[in-house]
N, C-alpha and C positions, 0 to 999 in steps of 0.2 A: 688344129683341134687340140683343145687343151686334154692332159692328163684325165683332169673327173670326169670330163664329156666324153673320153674313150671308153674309160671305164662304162660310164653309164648305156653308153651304145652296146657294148659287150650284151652287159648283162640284160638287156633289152629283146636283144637276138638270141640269146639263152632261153628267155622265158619264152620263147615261142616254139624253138626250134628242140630246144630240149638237150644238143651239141651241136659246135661246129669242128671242121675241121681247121690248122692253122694257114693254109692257102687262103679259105674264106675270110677269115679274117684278116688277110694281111690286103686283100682286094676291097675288102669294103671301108676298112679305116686311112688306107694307102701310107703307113708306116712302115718302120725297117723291121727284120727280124729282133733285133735286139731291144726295140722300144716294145714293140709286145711282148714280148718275152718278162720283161717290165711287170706289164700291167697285169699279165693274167698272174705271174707270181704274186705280186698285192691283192688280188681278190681271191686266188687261193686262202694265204695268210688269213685273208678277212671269214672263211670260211662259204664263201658264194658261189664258186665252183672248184674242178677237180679236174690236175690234166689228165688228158688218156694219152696213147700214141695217137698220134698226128693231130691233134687236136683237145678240146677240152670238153666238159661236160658240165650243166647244171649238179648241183648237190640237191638231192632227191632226199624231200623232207618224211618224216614218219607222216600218217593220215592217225597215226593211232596213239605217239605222245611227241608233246611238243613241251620237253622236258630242258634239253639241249638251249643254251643263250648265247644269241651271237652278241659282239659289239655292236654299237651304235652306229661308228663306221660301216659295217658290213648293213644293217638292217636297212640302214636309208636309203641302200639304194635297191634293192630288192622292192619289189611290182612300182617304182618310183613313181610312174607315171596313174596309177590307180591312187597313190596314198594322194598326191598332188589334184588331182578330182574330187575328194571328196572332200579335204581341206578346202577349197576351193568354193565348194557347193556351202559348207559350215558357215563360214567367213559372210557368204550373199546372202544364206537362207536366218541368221540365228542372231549374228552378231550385231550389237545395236548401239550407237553413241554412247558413252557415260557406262557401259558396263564392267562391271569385274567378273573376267575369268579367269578359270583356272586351265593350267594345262599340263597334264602330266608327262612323264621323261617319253614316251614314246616316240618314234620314228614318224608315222601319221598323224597324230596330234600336232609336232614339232610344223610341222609341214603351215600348220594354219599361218606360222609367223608373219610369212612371208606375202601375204593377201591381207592384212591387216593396218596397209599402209592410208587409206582413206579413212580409217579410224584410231589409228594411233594415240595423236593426242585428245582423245575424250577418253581412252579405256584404260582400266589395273589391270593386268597379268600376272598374276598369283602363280609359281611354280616350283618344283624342289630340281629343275634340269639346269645342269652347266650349260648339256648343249644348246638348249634354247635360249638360255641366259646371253651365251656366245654367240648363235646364232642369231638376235635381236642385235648383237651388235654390228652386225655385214650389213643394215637394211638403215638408211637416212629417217627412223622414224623416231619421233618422241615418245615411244613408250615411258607409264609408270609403271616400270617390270618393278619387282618385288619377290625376291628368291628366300628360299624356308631356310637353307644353310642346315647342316646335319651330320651326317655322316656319308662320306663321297663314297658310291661304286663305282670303280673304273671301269665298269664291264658297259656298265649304261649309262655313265654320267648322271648320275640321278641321285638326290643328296638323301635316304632311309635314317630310320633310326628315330627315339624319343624327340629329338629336338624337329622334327620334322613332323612328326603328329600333330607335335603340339602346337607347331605355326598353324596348320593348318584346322584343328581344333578352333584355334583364335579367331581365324580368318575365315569368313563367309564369301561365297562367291553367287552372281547371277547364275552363271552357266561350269559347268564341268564338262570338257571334253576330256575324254577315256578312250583306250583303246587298250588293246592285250593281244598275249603271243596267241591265243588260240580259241573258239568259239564252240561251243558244243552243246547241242538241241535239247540236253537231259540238268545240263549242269549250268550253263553262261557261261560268261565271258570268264578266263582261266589264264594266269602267268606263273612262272616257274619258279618264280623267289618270292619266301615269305613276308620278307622286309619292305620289298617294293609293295607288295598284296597290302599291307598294313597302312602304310602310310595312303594311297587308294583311297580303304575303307574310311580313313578318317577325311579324305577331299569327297566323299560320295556322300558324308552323313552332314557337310557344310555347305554343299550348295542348293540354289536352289532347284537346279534342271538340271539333269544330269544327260548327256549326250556321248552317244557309240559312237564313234568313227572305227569300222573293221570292214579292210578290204577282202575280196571273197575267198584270197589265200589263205585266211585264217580261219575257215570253216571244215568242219569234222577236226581239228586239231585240239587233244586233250593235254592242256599242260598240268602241274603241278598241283596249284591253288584254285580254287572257286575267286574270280573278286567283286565278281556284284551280282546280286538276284535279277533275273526279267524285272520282277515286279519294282526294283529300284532304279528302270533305265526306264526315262519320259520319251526318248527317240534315239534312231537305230536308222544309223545312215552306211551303206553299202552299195556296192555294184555291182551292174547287171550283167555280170561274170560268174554271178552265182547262180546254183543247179536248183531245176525246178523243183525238189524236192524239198529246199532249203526254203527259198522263196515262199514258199505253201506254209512251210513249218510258220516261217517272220511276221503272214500274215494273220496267222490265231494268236499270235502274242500281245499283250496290252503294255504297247507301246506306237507309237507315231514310226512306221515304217517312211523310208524315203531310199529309194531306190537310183541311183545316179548313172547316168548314161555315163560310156566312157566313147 
């Protein structure tokens, strides 16, 4: 088993179990002590869990601000298997030959790349992410990716700033998929940096449909920024790991609810 597959399995049994101990994990990966020891240090670092004695623990997110930004690295692999769902469901339910979309730096948006192999070469890819940029390049597809270039954060790979507006000012898209740190009933959809919020507002005011992708981790979490109205999301795709109270809330909203089995 490779390195990211261990990692991934880790953090897989985390989200369910909440901790393990390092016995259990050394039984169900069947590594040495010194290779785990490895991995759960990198996903420390990465900020995705926290050793205890004799084992390790998820990092226990605020419900009340989701102020805090992990890397790119750390985000991706966090609810992996939910962002990859509804990526997934995007790509079959939305995505159509000859289109231009947009897709912003996020971890769940990024996710769409990778199922966009039966349409590659008919579609533009408009986006300000290295990692996706990089990431289109691990996949045999002819994309016409097309990157805004700007000013790079290293935190997210994701290119901010005037020159990034402005691309995206210039440039019109069919579809916008969006996604954000955190989702919240009174306010929308909400990220912690104003820069990345900015440049957002101007891929939300150029296309033509603009498209949620938030997995249900990201509900009751209040970050920073406001970045988009209800009234300026056409659909709002989620999974049915969200609490019936949320669900009720999605279904008075005027937008196109799709709700994805996992």
């Amino acid at each position: 088993m490779l390195a990211e597959e261990r990692k991934d399995l880790i953090i897989s049994k985390l989200e369910k179990s909440g901790s393990m101990s390092t016995k259990e994990l050394l039984e169900i990966l069947g590594i040495s002590s010194m290779t785990l020891w490895r991995d759960i240090t990198s996903l420390e670092k990465q900020g995705v869990l926290k050793r205890i004695h004799g084992g390790i623990t998820a990092v226990k997110k605020s419900k009340k601000s989701g102020i805090a930004e992990n890397a790119v690295s750390a985000k991706r692999l966090i609810n992996e298997h939910k962002k990859l769902a509804l990526a997934e469901y995007a790509v079959e339910t939305f995505v159509a030959p000859g289109d231009i979309i947009t897709l912003e730096g996020g971890t769940t948006v990024a996710s769409i790349v990778q199922f966009l192999d039966k349409l590659a070469e008919t579609i533009t890819i408009l986006t300000n992410s290295m990692y996706i940029c990089n990431l289109a390049t691990q996949y045999n597809y002819e994309y016409n990716l097309v990157c805004s270039g700007g000013i790079l954060r290293k935190i997210s790979n994701t290119f901010v700033g005037p020159s990034a507006q402005t691309f995206f000012d210039a440039h019109k898209s069919n579809i916008l998929f969006i996604s954000s740190a955190g989702f919240d009933s009174e306010i929308g959809l909400t990220d912690p940096n104003p820069l990345e919020v900015q440049v957002k507002q101007n891929m939300i005011n150029n296309a033509d449909k603009v498209i949620a992708l938030l997995d249900s981790s990201k509900f009751d979490i209040h970050s920073l920024m406001k970045v988009v109205d209800f009234k300026n999301i056409d659909v709002f795709v989620t999974d049915n790991d969200i609490k019936p109270e949320d669900r009720a809330f999605l279904m008075t909203a005027d937008f196109d609810l799709r709700i994805v089995d996992l």
